[in-house]
C-alpha positions as CSV (number, residue, x, y, z in Angstrom):
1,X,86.5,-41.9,-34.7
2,X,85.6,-38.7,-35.4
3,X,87.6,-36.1,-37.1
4,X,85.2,-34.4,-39.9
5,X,85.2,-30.5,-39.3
6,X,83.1,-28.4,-41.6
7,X,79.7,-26.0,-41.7
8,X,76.5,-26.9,-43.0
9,X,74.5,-23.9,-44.3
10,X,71.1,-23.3,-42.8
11,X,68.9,-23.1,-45.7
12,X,65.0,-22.0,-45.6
13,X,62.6,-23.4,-43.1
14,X,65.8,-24.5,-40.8
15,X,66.7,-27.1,-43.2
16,X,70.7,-28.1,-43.0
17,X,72.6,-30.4,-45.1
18,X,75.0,-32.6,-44.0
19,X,78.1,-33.2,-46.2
20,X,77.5,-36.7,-48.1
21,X,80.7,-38.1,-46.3
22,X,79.0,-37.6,-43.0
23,X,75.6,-38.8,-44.4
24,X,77.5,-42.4,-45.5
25,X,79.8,-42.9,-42.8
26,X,77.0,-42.5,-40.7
27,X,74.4,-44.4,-42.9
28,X,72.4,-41.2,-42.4
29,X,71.2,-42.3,-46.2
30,X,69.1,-45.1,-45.0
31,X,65.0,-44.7,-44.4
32,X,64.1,-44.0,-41.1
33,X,67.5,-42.2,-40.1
34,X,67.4,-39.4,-37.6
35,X,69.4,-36.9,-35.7
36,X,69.4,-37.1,-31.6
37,X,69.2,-33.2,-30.9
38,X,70.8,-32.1,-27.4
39,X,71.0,-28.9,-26.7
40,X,73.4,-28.1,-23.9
41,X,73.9,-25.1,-21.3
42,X,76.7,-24.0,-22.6
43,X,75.5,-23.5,-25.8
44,X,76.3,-26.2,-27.9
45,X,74.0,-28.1,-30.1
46,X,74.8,-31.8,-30.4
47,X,73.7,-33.9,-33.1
48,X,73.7,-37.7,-32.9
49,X,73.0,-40.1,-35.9
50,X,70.3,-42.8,-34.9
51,X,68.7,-45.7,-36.8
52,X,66.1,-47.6,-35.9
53,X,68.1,-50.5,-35.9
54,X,70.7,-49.8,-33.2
55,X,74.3,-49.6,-35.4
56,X,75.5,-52.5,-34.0
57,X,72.5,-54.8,-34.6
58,X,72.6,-53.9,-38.0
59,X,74.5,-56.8,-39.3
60,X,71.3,-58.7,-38.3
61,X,68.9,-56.7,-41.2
62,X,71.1,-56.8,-43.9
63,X,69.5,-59.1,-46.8
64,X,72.1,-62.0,-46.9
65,X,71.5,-62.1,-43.1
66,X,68.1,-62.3,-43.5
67,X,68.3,-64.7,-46.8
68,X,69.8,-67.1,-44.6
69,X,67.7,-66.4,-41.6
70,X,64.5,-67.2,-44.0
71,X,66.3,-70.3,-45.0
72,X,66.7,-71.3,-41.5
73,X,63.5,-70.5,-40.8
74,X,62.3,-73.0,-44.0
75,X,64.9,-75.8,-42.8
76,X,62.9,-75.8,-39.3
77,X,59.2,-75.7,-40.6
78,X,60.2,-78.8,-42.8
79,X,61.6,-80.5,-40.0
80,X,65.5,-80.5,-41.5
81,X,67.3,-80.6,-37.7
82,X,67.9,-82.2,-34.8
83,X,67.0,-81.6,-31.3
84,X,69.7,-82.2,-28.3
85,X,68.5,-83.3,-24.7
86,X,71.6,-81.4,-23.3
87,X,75.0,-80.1,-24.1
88,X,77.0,-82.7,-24.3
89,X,75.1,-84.7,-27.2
90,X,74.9,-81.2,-29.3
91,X,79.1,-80.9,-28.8
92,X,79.1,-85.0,-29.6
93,X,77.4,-84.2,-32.7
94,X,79.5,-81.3,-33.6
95,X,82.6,-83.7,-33.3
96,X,81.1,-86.3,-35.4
97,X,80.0,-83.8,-38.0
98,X,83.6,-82.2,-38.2
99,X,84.9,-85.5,-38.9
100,X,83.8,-85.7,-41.8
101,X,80.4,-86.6,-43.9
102,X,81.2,-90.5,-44.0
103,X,81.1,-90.5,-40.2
104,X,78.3,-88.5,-39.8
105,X,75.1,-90.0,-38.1
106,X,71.5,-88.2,-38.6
């Protein structure tokens, strides 16, 4: 994945810039983005990108994710959906519905 090699210049009070294409690939950009420090024996410094939503959960907190999830959320409170005693009538219902709408039974 990685094969970015470059220097960052250590500007006053310790501050360092990463390169912008780091900062996106990375989605360093976002609030609440941090760099893991690790400093090793042999004398390298690692940095690792973190979120505080894990990068592959981040699909999850994306607004059309969330539009729908808050529309879910709507359908239940108002009682739009059906409850299933057990697998079987939930995959029986799933095979009516992908029949078609004339065939479907609510």
């Amino acid at each position: 994945m990685g094969n970015f090699r470059g220097y960052a210049a250590i500007q006053g009070r310790g501050t360092v810039a990463l390169p912008a294409e780091l900062r996106k690939k990375y989605r360093l950009d976002e609030p609440g983005a941090q760099l893991e420090i690790t400093e090793r024996n042999d004398g390298v410094i690692e940095l690792r990108p973190t979120l505080p939503v894990p990068v592959d959960e981040i699909w999850f907190w994306n607004e059309g994710h969330q539009a729908a999830e808050r529309e879910a959320e709507a359908d239940v409170e108002a009682g739009r959906h059906t409850t299933f005693d057990n697998a079987e009538s939930f995959l029986a219902h799933l095979d009516t519905l992908a029949s078609g709408p004339s065939e479907a039974v609510e």
